[in-house]
N, C-alpha and C positions, 0 to 999 in steps of 0.2 A: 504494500500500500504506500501511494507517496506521500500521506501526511504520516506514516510514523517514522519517518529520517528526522522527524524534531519533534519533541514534545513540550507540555509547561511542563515547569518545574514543581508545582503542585498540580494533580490531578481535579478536574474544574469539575463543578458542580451540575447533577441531573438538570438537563434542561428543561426549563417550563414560561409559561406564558401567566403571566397578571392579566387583571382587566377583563375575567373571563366565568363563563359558569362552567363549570365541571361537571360533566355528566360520567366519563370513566377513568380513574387516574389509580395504574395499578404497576405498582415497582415490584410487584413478585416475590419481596423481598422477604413475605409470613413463611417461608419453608422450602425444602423442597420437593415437593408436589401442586397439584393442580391447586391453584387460590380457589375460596369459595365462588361457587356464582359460574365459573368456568367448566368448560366441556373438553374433554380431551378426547378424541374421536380417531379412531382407527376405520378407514373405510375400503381398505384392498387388504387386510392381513399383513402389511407389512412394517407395523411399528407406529410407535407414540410420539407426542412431544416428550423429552425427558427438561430435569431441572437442575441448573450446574450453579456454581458458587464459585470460581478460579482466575473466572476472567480470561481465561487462553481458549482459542480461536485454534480447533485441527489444523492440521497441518503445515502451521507456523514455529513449530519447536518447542521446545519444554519451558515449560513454564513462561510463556511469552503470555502481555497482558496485553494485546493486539482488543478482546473487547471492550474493556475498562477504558482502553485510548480511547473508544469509540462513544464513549459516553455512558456503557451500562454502568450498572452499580448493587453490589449485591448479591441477590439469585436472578434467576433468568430463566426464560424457554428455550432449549438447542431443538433441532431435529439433527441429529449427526449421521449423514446419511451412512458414511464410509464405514463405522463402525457397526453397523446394522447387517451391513457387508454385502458379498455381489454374489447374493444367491438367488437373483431372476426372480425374488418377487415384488412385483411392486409398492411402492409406496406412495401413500395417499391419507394425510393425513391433517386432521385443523385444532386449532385451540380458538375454540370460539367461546365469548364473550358474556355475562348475562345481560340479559333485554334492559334496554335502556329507553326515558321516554323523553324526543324529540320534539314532541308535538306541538308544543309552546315557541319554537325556537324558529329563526328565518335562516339562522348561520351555522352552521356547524363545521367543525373543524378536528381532524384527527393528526397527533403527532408520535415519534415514535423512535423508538434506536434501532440500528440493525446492523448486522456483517453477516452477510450472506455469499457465498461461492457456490457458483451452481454451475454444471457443464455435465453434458450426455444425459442432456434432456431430464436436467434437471430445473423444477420451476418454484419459486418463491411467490404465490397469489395471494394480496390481500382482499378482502373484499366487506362490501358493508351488505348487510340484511333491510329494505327498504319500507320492508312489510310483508310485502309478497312474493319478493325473489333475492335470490342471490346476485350481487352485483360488482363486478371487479373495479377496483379503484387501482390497484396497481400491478404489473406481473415484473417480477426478476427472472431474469435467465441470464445467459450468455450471449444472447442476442440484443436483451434492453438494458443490460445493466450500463451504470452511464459515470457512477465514481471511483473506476479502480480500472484495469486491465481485462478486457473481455470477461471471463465468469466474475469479476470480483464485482459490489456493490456494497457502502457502507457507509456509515453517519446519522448525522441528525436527517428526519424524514417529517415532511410536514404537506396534507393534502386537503384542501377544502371539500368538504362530502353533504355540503347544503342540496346541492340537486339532489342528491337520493336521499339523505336522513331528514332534511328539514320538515319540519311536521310528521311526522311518523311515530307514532307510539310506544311501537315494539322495535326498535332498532335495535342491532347487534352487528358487531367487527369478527370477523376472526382472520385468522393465519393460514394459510393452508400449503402444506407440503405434500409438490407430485415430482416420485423420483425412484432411482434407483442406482444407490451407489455414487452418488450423483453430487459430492461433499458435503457440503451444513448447511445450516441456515440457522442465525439466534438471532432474537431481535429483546427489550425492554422498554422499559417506562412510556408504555402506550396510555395517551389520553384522548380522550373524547372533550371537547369541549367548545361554547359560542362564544366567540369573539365579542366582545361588547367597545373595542378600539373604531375608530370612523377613517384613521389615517396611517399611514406607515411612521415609524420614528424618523425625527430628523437625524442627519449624519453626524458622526461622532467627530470629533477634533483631537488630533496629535496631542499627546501630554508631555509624553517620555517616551523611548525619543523622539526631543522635538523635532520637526521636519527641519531637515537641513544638518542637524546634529552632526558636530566631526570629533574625531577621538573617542570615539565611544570603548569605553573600556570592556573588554571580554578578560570574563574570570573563569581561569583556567584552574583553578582550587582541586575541582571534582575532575570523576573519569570525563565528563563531556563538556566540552565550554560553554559558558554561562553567559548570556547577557540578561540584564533584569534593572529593574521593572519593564513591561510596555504595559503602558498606562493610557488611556483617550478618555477624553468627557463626552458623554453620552448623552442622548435625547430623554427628559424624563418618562417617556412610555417605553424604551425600549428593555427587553429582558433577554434577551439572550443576542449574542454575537460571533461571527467567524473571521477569526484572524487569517489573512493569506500573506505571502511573503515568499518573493524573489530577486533576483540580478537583474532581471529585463525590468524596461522602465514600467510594465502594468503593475509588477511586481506580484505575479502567479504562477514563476515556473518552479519555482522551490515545493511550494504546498499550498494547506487551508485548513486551519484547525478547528472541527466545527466546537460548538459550545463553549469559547474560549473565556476564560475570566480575567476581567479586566485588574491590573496588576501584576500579574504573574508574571515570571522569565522565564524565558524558552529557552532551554538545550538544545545545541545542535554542532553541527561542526562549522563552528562561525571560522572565517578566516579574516587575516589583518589586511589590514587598507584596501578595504572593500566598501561599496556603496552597495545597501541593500535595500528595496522596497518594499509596506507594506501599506495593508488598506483595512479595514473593519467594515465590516458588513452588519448593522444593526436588523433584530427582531422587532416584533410586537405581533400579536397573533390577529393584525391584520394583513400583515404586509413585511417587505422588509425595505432597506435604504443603505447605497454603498458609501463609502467616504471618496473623500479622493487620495489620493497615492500619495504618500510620502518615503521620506527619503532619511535614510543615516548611513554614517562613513564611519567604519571600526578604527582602534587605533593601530598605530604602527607595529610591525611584531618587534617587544622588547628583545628579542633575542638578536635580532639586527641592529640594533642602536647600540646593545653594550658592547655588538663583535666590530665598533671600529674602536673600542677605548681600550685599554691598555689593560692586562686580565686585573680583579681586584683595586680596580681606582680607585673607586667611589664606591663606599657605602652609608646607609641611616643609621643613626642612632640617636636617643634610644627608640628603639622599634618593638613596640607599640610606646606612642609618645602621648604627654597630656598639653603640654603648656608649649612646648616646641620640639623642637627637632633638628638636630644637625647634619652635616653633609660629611664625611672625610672625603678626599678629594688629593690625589696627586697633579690633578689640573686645574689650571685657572678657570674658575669658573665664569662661567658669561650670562646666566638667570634659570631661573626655573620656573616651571608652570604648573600646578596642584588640579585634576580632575578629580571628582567624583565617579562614583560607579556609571552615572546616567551620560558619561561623558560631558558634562557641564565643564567650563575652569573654573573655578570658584578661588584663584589666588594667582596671581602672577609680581615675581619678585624680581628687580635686576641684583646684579653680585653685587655693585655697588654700595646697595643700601642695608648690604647682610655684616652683620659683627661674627667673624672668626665662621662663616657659613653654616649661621644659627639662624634658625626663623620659626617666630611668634604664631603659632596655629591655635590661638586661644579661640580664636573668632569662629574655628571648624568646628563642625557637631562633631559627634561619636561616630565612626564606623571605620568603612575600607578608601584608601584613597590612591592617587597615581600621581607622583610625582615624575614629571619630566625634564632633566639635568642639559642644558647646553653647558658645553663648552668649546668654542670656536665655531667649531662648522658640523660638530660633533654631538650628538644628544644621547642621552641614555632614561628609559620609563624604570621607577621602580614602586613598587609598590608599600604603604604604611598603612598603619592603624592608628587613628587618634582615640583615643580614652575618653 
């Protein structure tokens, strides 16, 4: 899948819509077996919905949490077809819903998680119940699937179902697996619910990094490098968002993380003095609304700044510092410049004005910071901690 080459660095939160009536909002999460109210239906002999707790997605390796990226949380419905195995008989199988009453309503609206792989005619049907007939709202296969690589298809899923539920009494959703050997299909946190919004959210505005941002510091701390926060301000209707981010200037050819929360750092394999693009795509369970593109520029790889100085020139102390901080230094120095994680400067100092290459950080809050050392024509990033 190409949104899990990067993740947040906290896993975001079950996606859901304000501003709305709730007719079915079920996280699966009382056990595992069928939730009350639900049907589990075998209609060719060839197997159930079963119910997993792991978060790992067949045939993506051990212990891999490929669902959990996807937004489940909890327990879940699988159909594993593979597991079931290739013994020629078919599979046909649905988790439908209990009756729910429309009747009141002009809007309805069904949302939902899912990672599904289906090939050799293998098919993922949802469909809603309208009163009197069975109705397809959506089919996966290997032919429609549309966000991943031929059979793949996964993410946040969101379908307007007012022409067939609206006013309807006895309404009812289900799932329905036809296959055979055919790989999986799990989906969660399906709602049913009316929209009660009139308009899409307005677009969200760059926070951190602000658009234009240069030096943006990447921390390399952990196995995967880190930049953090992305932060944006947001339309007060909007509830849910999908972060996308690339090198080309739309900035979508890296990925798109659906349900993303605002604040988090994404791990990924950032590289230095690179200009990356990204955009926020706002909810609201009318509608949605894109931003426009911005832009930040990583900083330089420390590791190239220090290999033009001489080994051991320059080092901090004391590191982690409160009141200040000194430089040792076998070269003349020429100033420094102090970033924060968000690539901000928040200090720039020439030598001149420094005593014995001491400087006052009383004015910096608490945390991680970058300083970057000229000397001549020569620079070195290193990194401190203020107290």
């Amino acid at each position: 899948m190409k949104k899990t080459t990067f993740l947040f660095l906290f896993l975001f939160l079950t996606t859901s819509f304000a501003f709305s009536q709730v007719l079915i909002d079920e996280n699966f999460d009382a056990g595992l077996s069928t939730p009350t109210g639900w049907s589990n239906t075998d209609l060719a002999n060839g197997g159930v919905w079963s119910f997993a707790n792991s978060g790992e997605a067949p045939g993506f390796g051990a212990a891999n949490t490929v669902l959990y990226d996807e937004g489940f949380s909890g327990s879940y419905p699988i159909f594993d077809s593979d597991a079931i195995g290739n013994d020629s008989e078919p599979e046909d199988a649905y988790l439908e819903s209990p009756t729910f009453d429309a009747s009141a309503l002009t809007d309805v609206q069904l949302t939902f998680n899912h990672v599904i792989r289906a090939e050799f005619a293998g098919n993922g049907f949802v469909e809603v119940f309208d009163g009197t007939a069975w109705v397809q709202v959506v089919l996966f296969n290997s032919t429609n699937n549309t966000s991943g690589a031929n059979e793949l298809d996964f993410g946040f899923k969101s379908y307007n179902v007012s022409a067939q539920l609206a006013g309807v009494s006895n309404a009812k959703v289900r799932f329905r697996w036809v296959g055979d050997y055919s790989y999986f299909w799990a989906f969660d946190n399906v709602k049913v619910f009316s929209c009660t919004e009139t308009t899409a959210p307005t677009a969200a505005t760059a926070t951190t990094p602000a658009n234009g941002a240069t030096n943006v510091a990447i921390d390399v701390t952990g196995t995967t490098p880190l930049i953090t926060p992305f932060n944006w301000t947001a339309g007060p209707s909007a509830t849910v968002f999908n972060l996308s981010l690339g090198t080309d200037t739309a900035g979508t050819d890296i990925g798109t993380i659906d349900g993303a929360t605002n604040g988090n750092g994404i791990t990924f394999n950032w590289a230095y003095d690179t200009t990356y693009y990204w955009s926020v795509e706002s909810f609201n369970c009318f509608g949605s609304t894109v931003s426009a593109v911005w832009s930040f520029t990583t900083e330089a790889d420390p590791a190239l700044s220090a290999a033009s100085f001489e080994a051991t020139t320059f080092s901090l102390y004391p590191n982690p510092a409160k009141s200040s901080i000194s430089i040792k230094s076998k070269s003349q120095l020429t100033s420094i410049e102090i970033f924060n994680q968000l690539g901000q400067r928040v200090m720039q100092v020439e030598a001149d004005s420094m005593i014995e290459n001491t400087i006052n950080i009383n004015d910096l809050k608490s945390g991680i910071y970058f300083m970057k050392i000229f000397a001549g024509n020569q620079e070195k990033t290193m990194k401190f901690i203020k107290e």
